[in-house]
N, C-alpha and C positions, 0 to 999 in steps of 0.2 A: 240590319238592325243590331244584332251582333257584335259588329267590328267594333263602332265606335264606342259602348260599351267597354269591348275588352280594351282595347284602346287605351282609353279614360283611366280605367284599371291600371293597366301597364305603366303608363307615364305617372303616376299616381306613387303606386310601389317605387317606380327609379327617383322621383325626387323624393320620400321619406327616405331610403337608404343614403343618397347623395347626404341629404341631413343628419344621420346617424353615424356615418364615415368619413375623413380626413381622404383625400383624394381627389383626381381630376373624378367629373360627372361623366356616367356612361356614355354620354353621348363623343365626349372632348376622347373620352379612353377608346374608342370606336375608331374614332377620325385616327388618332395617332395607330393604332395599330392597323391600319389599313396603308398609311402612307411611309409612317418607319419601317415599322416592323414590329415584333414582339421583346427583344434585346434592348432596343432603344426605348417603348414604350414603359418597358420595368426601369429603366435607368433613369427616366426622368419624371415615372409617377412614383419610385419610393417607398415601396407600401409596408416595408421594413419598419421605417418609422410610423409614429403617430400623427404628424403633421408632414408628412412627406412631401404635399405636393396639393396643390387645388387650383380650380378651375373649372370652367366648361359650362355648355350650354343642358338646361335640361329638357330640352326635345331639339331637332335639327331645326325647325323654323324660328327660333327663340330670334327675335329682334337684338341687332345689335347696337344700344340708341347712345353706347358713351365709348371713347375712344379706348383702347384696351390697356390696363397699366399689369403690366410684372415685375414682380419684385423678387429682388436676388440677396439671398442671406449672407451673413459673414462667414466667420473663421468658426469650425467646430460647434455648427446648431444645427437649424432644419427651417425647412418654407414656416413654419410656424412660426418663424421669429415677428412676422408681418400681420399674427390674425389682430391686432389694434389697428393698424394702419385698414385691413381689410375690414375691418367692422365700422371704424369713419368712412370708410366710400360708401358701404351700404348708406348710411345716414345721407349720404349726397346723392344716394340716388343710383349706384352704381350696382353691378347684379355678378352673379360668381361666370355668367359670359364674358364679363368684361375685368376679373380679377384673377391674374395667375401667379404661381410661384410654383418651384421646383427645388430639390434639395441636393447641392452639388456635395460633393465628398462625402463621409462618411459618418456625418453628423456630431454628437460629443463621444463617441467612441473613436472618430479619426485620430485623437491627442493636440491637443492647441498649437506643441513646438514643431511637430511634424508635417504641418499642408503645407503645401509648395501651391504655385498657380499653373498646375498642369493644364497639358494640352489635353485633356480628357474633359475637364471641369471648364474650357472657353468650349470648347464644341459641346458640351452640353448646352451651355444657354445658349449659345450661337443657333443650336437645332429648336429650344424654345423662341426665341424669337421669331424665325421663319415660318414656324408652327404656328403661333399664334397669328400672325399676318395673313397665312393662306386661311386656316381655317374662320374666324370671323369674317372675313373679306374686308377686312379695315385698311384704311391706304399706311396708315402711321399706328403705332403704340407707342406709350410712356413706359418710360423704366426707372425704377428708386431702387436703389444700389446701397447696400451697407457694407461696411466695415471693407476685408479684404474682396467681398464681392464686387466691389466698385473695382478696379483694376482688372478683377475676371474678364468679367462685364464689357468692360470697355475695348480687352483684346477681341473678347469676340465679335463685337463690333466691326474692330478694325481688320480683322481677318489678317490673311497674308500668311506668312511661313510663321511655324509654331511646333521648332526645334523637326525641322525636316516635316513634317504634313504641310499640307498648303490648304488652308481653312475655306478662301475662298476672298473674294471682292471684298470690299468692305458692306456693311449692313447700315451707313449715314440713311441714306433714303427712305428707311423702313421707321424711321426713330422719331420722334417729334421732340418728345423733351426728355432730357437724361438728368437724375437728381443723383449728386453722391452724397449720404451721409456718411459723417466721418468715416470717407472713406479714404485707404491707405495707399492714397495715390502718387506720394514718393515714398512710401514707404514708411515703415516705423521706425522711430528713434529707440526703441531696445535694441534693435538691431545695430547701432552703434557701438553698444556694449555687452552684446551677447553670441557667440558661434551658432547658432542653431540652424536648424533643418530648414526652419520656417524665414530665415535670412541669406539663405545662399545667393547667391553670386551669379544662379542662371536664370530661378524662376521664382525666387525669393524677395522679402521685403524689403532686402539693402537697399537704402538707394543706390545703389552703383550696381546693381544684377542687370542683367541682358536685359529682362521683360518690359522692369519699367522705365529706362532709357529708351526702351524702343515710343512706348507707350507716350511719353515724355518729349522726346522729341522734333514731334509734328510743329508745323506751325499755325495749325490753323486746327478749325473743331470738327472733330470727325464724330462723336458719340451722338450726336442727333442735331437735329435741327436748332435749339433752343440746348441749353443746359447749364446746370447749379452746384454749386456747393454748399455743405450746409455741414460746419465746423464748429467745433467746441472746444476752450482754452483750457476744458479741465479734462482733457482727453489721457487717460491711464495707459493706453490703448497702443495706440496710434503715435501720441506724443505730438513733440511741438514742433520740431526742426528736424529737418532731414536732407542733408546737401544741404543749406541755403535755401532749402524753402522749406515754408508749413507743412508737413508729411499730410494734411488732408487737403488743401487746396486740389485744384481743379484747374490745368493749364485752357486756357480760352476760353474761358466759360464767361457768361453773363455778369454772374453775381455770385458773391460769396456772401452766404450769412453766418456767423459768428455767434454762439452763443456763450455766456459766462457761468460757470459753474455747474450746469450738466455733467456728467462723467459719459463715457465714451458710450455703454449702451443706455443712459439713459436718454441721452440725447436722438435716441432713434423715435421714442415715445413724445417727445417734449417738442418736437417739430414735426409732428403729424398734419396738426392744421397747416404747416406754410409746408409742407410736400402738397398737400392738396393743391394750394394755392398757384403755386410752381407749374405742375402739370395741367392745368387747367385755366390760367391766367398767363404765365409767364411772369408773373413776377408776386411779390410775397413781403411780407414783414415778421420778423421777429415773432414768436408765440409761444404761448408755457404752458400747454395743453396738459393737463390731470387727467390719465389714463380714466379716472373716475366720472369725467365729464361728459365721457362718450357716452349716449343715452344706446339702449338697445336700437336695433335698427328699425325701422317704420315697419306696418303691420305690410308692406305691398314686397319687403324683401324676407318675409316668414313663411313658414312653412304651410301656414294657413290658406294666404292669397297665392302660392304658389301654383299652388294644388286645385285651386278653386281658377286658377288661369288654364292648368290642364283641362279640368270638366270643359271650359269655354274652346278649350280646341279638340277638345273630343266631339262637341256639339257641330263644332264647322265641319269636321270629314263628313256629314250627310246632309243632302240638301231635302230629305226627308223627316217625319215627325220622328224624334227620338222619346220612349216612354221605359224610364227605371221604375224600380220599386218606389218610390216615392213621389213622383214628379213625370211632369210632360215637359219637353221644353221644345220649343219651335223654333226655328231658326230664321230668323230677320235681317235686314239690313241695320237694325239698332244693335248697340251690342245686348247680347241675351244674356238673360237671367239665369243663374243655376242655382238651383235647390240640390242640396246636395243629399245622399243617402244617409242617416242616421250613425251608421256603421263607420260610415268612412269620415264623418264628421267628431265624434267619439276617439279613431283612430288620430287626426291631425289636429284636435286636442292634444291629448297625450305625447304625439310630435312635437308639438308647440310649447308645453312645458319642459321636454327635456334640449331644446334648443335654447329657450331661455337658460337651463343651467348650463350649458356652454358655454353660454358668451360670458355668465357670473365666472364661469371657471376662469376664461381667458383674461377678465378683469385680473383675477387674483394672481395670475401667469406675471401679466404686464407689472402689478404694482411688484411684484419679486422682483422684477429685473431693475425698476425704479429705482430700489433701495440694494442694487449692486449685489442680489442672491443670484441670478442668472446662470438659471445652467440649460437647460432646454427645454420645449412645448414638447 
């Protein structure tokens, strides 16, 4: 009588905290340090930053009912770049089992002219993708890819030698649909007119560097199954030409979508509904999505129903009568009713309101980057 009780308890406490902190969920931080290790487990939960990194299931049995999408940030930010895109999947239905992100490099203290596309920052995601594969048991995930993350991304994908390491096989088979947003997939056009760190010649955004010839090269699509582009003529960024081709194009991909007048991070917010679209259709139109449109998420991905799903799997570990302070509940073949304790209801109240001012904050995040203030979550 006991257990399921404390139980209920337990699981109760780890999803309000999950809700209260930027991070994979105890359960996703479990699996990874059981299977990396503790080294790699800090290198890709982040917890330096604010927005380091999220994910996970919040108990081991959590169903996993939508295919899993990760999303990889650009140059000089952190996995927060994506809590709009993450707070649209919620509204679709999507759950933080099935939405991940990780924060390569060293966020806005790394320096903008300084990141290169090191062999540190593809074996990061390369170990998030694997990761998420084994741990959900999903046969495929989607990936939406920004800025200089789009090229990351894609080596890690493609695996193979990466300046003397050998990554491994390539990762096509694990992938279902790959979205780049403007992303710098020949490269930047500053770098035509500028020496920097961030244009070298090995791992750099020249188009004429080692990485993305190699990248470039293939003739055929290796980044998933299905894959997009999704480009903007007003890209600050990125730019427009690079070698002879669009420096955000996408060699083999399906479709390229074009947008007019977004600037280079707006354009990550302003095609949120056709990234949905993309990974979940394979195909999409044009969309001018207002950060401001995205409603909060349904009451079944809050902290409320979350909680109130634990009590119903605290109620299942006994095939015996469970009786709290407040309530008897029986256990059925219907799904069963929970009356929940006063206390604890009080408590995911209180949850529930300051989770609503996160998502107002994360609004007010998004329309900053909107209007070209962008500096980090």
């Amino acid at each position: 009588m006991f257990y399921p009780k404390c139980l209920f308890f337990l699981y109760a406490l780890i999803a309000i905290s999950y809700c209260q902190h930027a991070g994979f969920t105890p359960d996703f931080h479990g699996y990874l340090l059981d299977t990396v290790g503790q080294a790699t487990l800090n290198l890709l939960e982040r917890k330096e930053h604010s927005w380091g990194s999220f994910g996970g299931k919040l108990h081991p049995d959590q169903e996993i009912r939508k295919q899993p999408v990760l999303m990889v940030h650009g140059v000089a930010t952190t996995a927060g770049r994506f809590l709009m895109l993450r707070k649209y999947l919620y509204n679709k239905g999507y759950t933080d089992a099935e939405l991940y992100a990780t924060t390569w490099g060293n966020g806005p203290q790394g320096g903008l002219v300084l990141v290169k596309m090191e062999c540190r920052f593809v074996r990061q995601i390369r170990i998030m993708i694997d990761a998420i594969h084994e741990y959900t048991g999903s046969r495929k995930i989607d990936i939406v890819a920004f800025s200089m993350g789009a090229p990351i991304t894609r080596k890690a994908i493609l695996g193979g030698d990466c300046n003397g390491i050998y990554l491994g096989k390539p990762l096509t088979h694990l992938v279902d649909t790959f979205v780049s947003v403007a992303g710098a997939n020949y490269g930047s056009a500053i770098c035509e007119m500028l020496p920097l760190a961030i244009c070298n010649l090995n791992n750099g955004l020249s188009c004429r560097s080692h990485r993305l010839s190699e990248l470039n090269s293939r003739k055929h699509r290796y980044e998933g199954k299905h894959s997009f582009s999704i480009t903007t003529t007003n890209d600050e960024k990125v730019g427009g030409w690079c070698c002879g081709h669009k420096c955000a194009s996408l060699p083999n991909n399906e479709a390229e979508f074009v947008y007019h007048g977004p600037g280079h991070d707006e354009v990550l917010y302003r095609s949120i509904k056709l990234q949905y679209e993309l990974i979940t259709k394979h195909r999409g139109k044009l969309s001018d999505l207002q950060v401001s449109e995205i409603p909060i998420p349904p009451a079944r991905n809050t902290m409320m129903v979350l909680t109130t799903n634990i009590a119903k799997l605290a109620v299942s570990t006994t095939q015996s009568e469970i009786t709290t302070s407040t309530t008897t509940v029986t256990p059925q073949k219907s799904e069963p009713t929970v009356e929940l304790p006063s206390w604890l209801v009080g408590l995911m109240e209180k949850e529930a309101r300051a989770t609503l001012g996160n998502f107002q904050a994360d609004d007010h995040r998004a329309e900053s980057a909107e209007n070209l203030k962008w500096t980090d979550y």
